[in-house]
N, CA, C and O atoms as a GROMACS GRO file, in nm:
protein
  332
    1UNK      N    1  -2.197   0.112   1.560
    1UNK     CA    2  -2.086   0.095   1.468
    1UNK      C    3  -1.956   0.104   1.546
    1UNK      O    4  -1.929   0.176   1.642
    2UNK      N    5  -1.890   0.026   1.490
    2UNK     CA    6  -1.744   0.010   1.592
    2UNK      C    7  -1.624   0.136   1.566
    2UNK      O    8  -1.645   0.203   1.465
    3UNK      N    9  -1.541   0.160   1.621
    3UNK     CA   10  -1.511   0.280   1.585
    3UNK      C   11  -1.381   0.265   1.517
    3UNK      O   12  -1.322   0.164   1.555
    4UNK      N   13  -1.317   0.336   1.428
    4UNK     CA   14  -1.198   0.262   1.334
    4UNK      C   15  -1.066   0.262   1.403
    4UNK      O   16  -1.018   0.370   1.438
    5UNK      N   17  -1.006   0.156   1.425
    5UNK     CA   18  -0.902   0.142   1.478
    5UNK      C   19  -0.776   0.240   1.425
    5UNK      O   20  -0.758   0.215   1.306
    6UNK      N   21  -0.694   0.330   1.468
    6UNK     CA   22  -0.596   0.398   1.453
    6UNK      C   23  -0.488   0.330   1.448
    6UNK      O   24  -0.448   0.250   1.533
    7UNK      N   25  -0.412   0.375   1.296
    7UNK     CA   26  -0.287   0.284   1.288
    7UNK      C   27  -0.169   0.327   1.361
    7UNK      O   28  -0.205   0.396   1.457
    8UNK      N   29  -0.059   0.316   1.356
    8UNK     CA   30   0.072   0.324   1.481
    8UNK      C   31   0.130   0.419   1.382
    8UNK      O   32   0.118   0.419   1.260
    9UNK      N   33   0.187   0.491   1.452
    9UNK     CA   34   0.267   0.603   1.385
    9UNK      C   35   0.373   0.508   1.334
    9UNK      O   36   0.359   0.387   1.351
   10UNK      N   37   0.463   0.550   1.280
   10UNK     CA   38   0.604   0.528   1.196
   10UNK      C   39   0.692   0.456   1.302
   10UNK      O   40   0.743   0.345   1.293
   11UNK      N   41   0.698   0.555   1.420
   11UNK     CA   42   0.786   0.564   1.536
   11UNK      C   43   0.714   0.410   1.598
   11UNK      O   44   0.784   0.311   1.579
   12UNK      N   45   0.605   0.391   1.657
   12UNK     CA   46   0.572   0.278   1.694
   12UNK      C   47   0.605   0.147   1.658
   12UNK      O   48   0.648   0.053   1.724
   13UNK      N   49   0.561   0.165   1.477
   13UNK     CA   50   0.554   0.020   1.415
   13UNK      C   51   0.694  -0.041   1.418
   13UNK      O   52   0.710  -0.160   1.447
   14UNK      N   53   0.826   0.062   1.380
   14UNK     CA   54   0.935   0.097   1.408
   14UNK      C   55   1.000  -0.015   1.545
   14UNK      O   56   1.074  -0.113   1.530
   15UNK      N   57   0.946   0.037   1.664
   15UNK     CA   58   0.924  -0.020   1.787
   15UNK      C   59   0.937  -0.107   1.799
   15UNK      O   60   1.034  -0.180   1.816
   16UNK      N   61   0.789  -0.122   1.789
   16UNK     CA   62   0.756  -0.294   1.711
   16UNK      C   63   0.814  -0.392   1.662
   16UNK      O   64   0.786  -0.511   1.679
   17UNK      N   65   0.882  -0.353   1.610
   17UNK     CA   66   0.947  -0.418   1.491
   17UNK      C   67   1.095  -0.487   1.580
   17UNK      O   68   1.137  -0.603   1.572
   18UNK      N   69   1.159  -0.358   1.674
   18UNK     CA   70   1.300  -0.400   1.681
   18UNK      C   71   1.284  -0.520   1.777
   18UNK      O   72   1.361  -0.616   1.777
   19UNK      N   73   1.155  -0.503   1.878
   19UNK     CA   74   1.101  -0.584   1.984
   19UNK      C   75   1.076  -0.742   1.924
   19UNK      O   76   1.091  -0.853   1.974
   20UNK      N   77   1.031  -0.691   1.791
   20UNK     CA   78   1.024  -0.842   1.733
   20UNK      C   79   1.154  -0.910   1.727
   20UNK      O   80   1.173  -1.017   1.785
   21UNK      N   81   1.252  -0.844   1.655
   21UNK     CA   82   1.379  -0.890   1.641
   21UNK      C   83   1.430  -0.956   1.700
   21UNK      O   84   1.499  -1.056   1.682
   22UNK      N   85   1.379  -0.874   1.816
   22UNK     CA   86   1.475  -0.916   1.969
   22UNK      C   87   1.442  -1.044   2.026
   22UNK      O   88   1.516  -1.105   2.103
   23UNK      N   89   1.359  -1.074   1.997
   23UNK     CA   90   1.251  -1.197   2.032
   23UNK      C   91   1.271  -1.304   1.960
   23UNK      O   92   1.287  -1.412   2.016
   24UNK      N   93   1.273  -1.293   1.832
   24UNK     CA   94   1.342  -1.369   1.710
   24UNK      C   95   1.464  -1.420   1.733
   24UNK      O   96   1.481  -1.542   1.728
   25UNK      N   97   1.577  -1.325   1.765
   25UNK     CA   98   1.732  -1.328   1.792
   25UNK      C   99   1.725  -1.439   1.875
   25UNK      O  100   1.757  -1.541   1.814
   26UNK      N  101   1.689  -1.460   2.015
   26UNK     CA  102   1.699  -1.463   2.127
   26UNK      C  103   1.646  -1.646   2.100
   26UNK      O  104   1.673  -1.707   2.204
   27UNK      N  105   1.607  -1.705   2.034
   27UNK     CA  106   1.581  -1.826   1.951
   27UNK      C  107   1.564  -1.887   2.048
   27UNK      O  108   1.640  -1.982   2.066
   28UNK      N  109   1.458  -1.860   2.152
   28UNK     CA  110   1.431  -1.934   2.243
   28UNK      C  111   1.284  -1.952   2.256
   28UNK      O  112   1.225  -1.988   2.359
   29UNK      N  113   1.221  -1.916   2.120
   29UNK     CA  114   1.053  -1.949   2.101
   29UNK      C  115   1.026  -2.057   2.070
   29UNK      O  116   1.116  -2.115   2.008
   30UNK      N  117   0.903  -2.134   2.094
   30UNK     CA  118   0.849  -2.224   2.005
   30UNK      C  119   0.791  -2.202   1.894
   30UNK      O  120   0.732  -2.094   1.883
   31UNK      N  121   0.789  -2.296   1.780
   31UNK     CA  122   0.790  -2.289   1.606
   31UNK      C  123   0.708  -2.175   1.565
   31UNK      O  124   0.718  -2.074   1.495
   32UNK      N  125   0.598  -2.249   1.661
   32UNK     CA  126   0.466  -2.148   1.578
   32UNK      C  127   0.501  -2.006   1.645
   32UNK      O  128   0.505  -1.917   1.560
   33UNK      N  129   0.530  -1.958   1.784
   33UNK     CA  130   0.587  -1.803   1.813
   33UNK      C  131   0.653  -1.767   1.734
   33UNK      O  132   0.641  -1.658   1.678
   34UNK      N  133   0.744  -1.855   1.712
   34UNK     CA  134   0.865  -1.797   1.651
   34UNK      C  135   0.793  -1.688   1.489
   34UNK      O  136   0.811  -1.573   1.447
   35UNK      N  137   0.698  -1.830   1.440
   35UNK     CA  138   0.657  -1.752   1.270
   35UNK      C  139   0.554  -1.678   1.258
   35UNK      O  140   0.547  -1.600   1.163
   36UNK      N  141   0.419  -1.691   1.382
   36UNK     CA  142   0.356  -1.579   1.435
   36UNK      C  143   0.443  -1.440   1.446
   36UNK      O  144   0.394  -1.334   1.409
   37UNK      N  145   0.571  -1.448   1.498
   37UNK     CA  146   0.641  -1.318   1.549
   37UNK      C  147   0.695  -1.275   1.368
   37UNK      O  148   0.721  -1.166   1.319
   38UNK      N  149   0.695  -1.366   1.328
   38UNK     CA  150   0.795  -1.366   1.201
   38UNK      C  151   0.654  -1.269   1.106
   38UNK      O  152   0.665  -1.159   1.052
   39UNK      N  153   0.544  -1.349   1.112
   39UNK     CA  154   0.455  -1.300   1.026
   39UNK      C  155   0.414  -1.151   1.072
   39UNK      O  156   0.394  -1.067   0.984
   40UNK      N  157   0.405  -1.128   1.161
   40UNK     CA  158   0.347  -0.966   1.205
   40UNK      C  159   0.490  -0.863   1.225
   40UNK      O  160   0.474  -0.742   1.237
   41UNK      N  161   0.642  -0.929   1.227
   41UNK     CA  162   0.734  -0.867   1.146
   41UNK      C  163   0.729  -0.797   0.964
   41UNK      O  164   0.749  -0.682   0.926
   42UNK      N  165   0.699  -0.903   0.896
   42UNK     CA  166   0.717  -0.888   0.739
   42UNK      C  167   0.525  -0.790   0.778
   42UNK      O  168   0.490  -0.895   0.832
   43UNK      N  169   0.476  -0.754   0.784
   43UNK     CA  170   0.370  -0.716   0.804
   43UNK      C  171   0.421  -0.566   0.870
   43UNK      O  172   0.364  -0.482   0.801
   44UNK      N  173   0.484  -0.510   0.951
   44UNK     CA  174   0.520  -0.432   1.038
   44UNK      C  175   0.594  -0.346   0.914
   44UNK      O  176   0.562  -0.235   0.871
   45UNK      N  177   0.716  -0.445   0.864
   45UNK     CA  178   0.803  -0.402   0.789
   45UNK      C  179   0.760  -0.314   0.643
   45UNK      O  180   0.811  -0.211   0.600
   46UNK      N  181   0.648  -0.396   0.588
   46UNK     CA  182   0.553  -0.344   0.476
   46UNK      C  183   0.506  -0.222   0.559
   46UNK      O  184   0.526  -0.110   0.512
   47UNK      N  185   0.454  -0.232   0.662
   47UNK     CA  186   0.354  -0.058   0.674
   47UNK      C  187   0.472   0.052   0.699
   47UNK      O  188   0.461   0.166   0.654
   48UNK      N  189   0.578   0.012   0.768
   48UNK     CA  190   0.687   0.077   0.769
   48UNK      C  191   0.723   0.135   0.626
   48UNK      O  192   0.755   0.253   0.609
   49UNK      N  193   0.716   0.053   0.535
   49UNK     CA  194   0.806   0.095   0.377
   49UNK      C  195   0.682   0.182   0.352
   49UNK      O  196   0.714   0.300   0.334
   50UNK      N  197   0.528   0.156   0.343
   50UNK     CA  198   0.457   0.250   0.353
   50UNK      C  199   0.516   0.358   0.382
   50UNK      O  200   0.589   0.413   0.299
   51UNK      N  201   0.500   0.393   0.470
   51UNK     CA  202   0.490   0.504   0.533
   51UNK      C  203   0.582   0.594   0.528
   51UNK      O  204   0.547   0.711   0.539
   52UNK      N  205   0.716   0.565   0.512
   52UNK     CA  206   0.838   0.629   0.421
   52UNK      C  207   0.844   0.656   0.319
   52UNK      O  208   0.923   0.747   0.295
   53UNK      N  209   0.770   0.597   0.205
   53UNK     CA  210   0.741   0.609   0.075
   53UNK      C  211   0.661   0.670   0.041
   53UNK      O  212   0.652   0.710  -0.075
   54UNK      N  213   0.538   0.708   0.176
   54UNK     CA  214   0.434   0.837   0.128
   54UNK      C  215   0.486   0.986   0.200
   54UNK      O  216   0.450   1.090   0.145
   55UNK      N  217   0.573   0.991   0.328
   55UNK     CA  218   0.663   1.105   0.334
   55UNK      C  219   0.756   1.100   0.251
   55UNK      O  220   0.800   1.212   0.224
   56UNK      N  221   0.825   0.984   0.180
   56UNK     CA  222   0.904   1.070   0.042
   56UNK      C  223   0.839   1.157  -0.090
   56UNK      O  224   0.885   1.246  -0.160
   57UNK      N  225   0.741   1.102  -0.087
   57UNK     CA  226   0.636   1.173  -0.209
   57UNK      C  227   0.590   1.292  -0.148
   57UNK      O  228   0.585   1.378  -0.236
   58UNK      N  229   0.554   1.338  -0.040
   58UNK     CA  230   0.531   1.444   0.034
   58UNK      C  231   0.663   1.552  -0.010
   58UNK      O  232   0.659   1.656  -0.075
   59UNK      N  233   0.749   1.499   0.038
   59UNK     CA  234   0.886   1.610   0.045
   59UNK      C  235   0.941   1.620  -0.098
   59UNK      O  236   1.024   1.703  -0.134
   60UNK      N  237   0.877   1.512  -0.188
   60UNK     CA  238   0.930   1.553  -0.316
   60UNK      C  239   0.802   1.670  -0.395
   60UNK      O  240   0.845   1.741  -0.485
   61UNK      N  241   0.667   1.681  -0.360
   61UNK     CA  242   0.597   1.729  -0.382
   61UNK      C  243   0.624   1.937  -0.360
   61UNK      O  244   0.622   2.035  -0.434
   62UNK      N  245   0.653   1.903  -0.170
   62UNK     CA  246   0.669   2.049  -0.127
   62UNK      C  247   0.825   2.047  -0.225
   62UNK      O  248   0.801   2.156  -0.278
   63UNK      N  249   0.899   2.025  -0.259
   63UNK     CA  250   1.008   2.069  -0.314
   63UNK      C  251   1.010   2.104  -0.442
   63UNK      O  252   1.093   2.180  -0.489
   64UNK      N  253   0.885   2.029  -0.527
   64UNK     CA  254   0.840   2.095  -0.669
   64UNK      C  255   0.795   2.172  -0.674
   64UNK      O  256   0.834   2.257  -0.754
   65UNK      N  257   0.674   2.198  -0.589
   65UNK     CA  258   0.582   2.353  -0.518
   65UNK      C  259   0.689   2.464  -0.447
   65UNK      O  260   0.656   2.582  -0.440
   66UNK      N  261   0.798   2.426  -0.405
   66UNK     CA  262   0.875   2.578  -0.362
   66UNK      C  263   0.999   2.588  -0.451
   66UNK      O  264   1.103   2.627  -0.397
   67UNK      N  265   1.002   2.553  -0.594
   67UNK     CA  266   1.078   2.633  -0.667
   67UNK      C  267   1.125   2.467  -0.783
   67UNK      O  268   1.135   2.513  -0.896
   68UNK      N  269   1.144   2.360  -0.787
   68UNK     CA  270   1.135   2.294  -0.815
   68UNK      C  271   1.376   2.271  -0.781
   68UNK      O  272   1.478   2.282  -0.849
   69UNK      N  273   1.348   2.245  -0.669
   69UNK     CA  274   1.515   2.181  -0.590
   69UNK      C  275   1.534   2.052  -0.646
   69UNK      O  276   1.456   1.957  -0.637
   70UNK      N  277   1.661   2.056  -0.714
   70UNK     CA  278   1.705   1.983  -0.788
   70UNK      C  279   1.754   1.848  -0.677
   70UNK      O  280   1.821   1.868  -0.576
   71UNK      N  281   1.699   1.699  -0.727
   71UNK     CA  282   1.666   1.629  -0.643
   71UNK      C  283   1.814   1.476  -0.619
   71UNK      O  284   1.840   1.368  -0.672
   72UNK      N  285   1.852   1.535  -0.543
   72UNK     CA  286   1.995   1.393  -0.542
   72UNK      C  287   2.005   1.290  -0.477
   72UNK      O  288   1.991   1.288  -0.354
   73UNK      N  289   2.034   1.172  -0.560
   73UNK     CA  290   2.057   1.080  -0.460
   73UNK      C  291   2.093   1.086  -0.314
   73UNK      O  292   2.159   1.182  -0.275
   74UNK      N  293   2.055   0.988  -0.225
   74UNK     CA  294   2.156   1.016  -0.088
   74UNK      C  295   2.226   0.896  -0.031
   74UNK      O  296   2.174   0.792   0.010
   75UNK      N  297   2.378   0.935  -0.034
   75UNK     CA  298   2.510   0.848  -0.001
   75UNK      C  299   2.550   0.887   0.133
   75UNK      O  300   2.616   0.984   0.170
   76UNK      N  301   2.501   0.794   0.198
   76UNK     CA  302   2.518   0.794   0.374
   76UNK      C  303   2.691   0.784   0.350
   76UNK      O  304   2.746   0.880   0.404
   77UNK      N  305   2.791   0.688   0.279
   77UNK     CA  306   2.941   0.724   0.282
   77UNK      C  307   2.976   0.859   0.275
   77UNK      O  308   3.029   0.920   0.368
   78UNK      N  309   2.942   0.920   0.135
   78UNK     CA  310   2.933   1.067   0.125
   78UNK      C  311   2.915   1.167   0.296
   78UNK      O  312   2.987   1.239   0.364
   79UNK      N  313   2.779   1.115   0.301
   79UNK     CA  314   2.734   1.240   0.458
   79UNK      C  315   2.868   1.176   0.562
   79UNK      O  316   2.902   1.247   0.655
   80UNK      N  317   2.912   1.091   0.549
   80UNK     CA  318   3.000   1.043   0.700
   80UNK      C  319   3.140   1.108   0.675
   80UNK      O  320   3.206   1.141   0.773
   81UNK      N  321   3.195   1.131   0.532
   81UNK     CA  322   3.262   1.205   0.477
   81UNK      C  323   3.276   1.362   0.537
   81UNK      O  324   3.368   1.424   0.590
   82UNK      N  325   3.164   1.387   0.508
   82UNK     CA  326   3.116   1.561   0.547
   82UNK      C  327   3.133   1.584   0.664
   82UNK      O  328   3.168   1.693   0.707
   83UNK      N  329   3.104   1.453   0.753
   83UNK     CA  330   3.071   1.508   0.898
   83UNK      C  331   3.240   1.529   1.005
   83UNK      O  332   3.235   1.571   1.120
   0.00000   0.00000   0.00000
């Protein structure tokens, strides 16, 4: 039996991803590279939203379990404000 392939951390697919960009940007592929690169982008990008969307349910979980922290939007203008 073959043994199950391990998916890429967050940080990798992440990686991945900007490498694609860069490759994309750089518009010096042929058609089919170009939408090969394009297709395992939108593919990259989905496991990415994954994977943020099951550590947001995580941190909204431990935050109901340690007292139930009242939960706020977040305004990156706001934080640049603060800083």
């Amino acid at each position: 039996m073959a043994a199950k392939k391990q998916s890429a951390t967050f940080e990798e697919s992440l990686e991945a991803l900007e490498q694609l960009v860069e490759r994309l940007e750089a518009g010096d592929l042929p058609l089919e590279e170009a939408l090969s690169d394009f297709e395992r982008g939108v593919k990259l990008t989905r496991e990415c939203q994954r994977k943020l969307a099951s550590a947001e349910q995580k941190v909204k979980l431990l935050m109901e379990e340690s007292g139930g922290i009242k939960e706020l939007p977040f305004d990156t203008d706001d934080a640049a404000k603060d800083a």
